[in-house]
Backbone bond lengths (Angstrom), bond angles and torsions (degrees), N, CA, C in turn:
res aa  C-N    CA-C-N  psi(-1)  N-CA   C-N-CA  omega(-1)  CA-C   N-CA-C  phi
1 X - - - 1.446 - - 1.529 108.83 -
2 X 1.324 119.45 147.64 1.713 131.74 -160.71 1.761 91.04 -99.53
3 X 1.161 115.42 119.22 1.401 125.08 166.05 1.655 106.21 -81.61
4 X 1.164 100.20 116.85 1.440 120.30 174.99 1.719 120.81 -82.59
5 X 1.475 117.34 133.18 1.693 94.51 -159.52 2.169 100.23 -79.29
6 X 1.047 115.43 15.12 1.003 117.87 -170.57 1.793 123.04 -132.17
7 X 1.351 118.25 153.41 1.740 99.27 -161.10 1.515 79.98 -104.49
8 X 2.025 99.26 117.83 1.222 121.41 137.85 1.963 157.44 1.30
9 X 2.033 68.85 -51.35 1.793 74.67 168.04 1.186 106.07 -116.27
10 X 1.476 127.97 8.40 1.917 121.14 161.74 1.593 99.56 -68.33
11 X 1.564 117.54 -29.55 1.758 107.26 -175.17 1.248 102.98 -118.79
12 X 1.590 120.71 54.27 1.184 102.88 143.02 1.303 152.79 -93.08
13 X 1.536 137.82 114.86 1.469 146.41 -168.54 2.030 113.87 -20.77
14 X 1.626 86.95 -40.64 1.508 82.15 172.90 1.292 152.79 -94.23
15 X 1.384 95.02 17.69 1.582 128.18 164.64 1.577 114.92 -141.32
16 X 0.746 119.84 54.87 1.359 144.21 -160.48 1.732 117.16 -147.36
17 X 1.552 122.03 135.37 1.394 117.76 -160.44 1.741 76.77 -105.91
18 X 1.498 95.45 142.46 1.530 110.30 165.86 0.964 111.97 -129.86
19 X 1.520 90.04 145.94 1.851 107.42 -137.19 1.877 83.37 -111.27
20 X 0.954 135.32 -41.28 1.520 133.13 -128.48 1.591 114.28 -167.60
21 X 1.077 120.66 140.39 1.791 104.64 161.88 1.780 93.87 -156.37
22 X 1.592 106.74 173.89 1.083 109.29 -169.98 1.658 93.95 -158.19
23 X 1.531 116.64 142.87 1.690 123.87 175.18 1.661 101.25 -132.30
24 X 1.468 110.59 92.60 1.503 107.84 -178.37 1.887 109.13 -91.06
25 X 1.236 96.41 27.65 1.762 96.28 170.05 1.592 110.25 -147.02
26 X 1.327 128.81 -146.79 1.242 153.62 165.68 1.446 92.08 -32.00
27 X 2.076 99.04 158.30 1.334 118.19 165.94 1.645 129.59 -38.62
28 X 0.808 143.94 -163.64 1.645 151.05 90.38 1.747 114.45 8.31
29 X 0.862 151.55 142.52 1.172 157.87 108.86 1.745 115.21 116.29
30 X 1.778 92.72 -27.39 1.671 101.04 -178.51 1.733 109.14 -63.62
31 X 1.363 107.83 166.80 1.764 110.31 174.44 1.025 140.70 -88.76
32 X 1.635 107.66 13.72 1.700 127.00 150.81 1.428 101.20 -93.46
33 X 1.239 135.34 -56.91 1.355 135.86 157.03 2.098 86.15 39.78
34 X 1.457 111.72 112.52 1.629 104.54 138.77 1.791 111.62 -154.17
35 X 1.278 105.77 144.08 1.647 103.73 -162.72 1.529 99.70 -134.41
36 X 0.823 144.85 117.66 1.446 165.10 -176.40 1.634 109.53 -101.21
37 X 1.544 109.82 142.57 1.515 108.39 -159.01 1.568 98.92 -161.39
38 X 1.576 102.59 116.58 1.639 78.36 -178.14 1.324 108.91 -125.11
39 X 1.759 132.80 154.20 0.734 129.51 -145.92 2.074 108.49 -135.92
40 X 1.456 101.54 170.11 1.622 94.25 177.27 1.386 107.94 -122.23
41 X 1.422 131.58 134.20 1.499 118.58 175.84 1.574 113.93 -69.71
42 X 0.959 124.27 179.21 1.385 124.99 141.85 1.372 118.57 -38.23
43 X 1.338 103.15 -68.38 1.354 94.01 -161.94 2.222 112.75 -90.43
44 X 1.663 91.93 30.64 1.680 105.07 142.94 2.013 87.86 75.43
45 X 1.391 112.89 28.40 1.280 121.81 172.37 1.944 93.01 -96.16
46 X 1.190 130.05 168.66 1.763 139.45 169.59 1.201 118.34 -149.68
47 X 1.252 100.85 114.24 1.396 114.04 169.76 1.584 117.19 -111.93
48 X 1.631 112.19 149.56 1.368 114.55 150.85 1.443 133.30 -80.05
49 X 1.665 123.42 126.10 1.535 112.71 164.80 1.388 107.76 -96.95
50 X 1.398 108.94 120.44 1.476 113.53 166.29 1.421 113.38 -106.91
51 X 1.458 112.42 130.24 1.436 130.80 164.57 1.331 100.44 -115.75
52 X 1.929 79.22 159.07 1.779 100.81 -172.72 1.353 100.47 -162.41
53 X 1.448 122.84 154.53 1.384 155.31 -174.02 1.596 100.37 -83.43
54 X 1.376 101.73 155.96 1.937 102.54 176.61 1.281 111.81 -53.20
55 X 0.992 135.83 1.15 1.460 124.09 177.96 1.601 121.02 -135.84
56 X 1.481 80.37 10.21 1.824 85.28 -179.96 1.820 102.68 -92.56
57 X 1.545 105.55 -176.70 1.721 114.32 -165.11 1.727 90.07 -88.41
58 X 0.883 134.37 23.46 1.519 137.60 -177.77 1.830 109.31 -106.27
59 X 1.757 91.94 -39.84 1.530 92.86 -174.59 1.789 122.52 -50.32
60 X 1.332 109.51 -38.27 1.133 119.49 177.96 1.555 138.96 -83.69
61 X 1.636 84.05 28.74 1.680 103.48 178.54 2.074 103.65 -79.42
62 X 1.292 114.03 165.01 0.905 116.47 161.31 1.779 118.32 -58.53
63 X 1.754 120.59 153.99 1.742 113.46 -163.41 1.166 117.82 45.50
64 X 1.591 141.38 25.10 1.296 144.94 161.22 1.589 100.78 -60.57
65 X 1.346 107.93 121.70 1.487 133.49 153.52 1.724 113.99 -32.22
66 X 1.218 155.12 109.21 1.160 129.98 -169.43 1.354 102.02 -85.67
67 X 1.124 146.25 -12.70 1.578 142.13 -175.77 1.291 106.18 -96.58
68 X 1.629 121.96 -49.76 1.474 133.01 -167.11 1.469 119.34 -88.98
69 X 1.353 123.70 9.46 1.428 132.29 -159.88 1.554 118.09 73.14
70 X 1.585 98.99 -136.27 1.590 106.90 175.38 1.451 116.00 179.68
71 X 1.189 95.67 176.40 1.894 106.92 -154.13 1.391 97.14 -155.00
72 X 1.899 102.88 150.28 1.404 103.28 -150.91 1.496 92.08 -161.73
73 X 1.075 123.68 147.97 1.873 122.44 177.95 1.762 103.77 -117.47
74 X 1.145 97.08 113.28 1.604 104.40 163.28 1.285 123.73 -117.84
75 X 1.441 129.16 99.96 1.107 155.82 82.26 1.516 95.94 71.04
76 X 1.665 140.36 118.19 1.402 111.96 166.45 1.382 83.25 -163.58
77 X 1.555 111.31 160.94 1.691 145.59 -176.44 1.686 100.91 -54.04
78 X 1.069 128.21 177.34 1.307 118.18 129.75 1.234 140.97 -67.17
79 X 0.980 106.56 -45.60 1.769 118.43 171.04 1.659 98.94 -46.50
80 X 1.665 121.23 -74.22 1.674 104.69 165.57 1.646 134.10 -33.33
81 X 1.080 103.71 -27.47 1.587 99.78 164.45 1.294 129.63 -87.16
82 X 1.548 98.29 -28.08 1.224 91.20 179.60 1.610 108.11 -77.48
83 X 1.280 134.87 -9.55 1.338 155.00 -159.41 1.558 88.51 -93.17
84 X 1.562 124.25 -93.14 1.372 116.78 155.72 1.649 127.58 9.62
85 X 1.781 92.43 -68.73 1.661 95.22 173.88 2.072 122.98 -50.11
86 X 1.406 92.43 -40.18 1.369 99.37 -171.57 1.443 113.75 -81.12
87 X 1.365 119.87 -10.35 1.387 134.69 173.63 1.749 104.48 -69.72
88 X 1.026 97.48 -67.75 1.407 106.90 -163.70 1.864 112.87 -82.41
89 X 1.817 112.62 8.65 1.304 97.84 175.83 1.120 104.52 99.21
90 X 1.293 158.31 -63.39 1.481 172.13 148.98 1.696 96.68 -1.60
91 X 1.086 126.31 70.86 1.261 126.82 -174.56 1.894 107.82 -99.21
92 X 1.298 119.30 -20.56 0.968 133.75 -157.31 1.556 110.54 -92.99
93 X 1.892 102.74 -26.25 1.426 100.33 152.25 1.282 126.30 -85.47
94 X 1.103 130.61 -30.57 1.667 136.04 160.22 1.471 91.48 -32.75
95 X 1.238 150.34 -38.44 1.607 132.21 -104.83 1.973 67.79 -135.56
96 X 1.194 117.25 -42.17 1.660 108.19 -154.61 1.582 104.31 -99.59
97 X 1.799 117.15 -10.71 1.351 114.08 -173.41 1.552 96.96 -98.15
98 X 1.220 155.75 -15.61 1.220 150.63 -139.72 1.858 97.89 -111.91
């Protein structure tokens, strides 16, 4: 099992407020497929979940699915999200978290 430098169930998606997401390629389901999603804990920590298709830069995370791609939680500052936010357009959470 892959030791993660971070505890698992502080970032999990399903108790977690989501703030934002972003798909800078292909649909849903294809194997470039990558969709980025970022999220707030409870306790006001943010992380990104990125998923990806077999051929997207996601597949080659550690526990990647070999048929279905892969998905991965990264961990980020505020200042990175809020950076994140301005990358991807999401201006409206910058505008409602500050």
């Amino acid at each position: 099992m892959i030791e993660l430098p971070f505890d698992v169930n502080e970032y999990d998606p399903a108790v977690s407020e989501k703030l934002a997401d972003w798909s800078p390629g292909e649909s849903p389901g294809g194997f470039f497929h990558e969709h980025e999603t970022l999220y707030r804990t409870e306790d006001g920590n943010y992380f990104i979940l990125l998923e990806g298709g077999l051929f997207s830069r996601f597949h080659a995370f550690p526990g990647s699915e070999i048929w279905y791609g892969g998905s991965n939680i990264q961990p980020v500052s505020k200042d990175e999200a809020y950076g994140w936010c301005e990358h991807t357009g999401n201006y409206e959470v910058v505008d409602e978290q500050r």
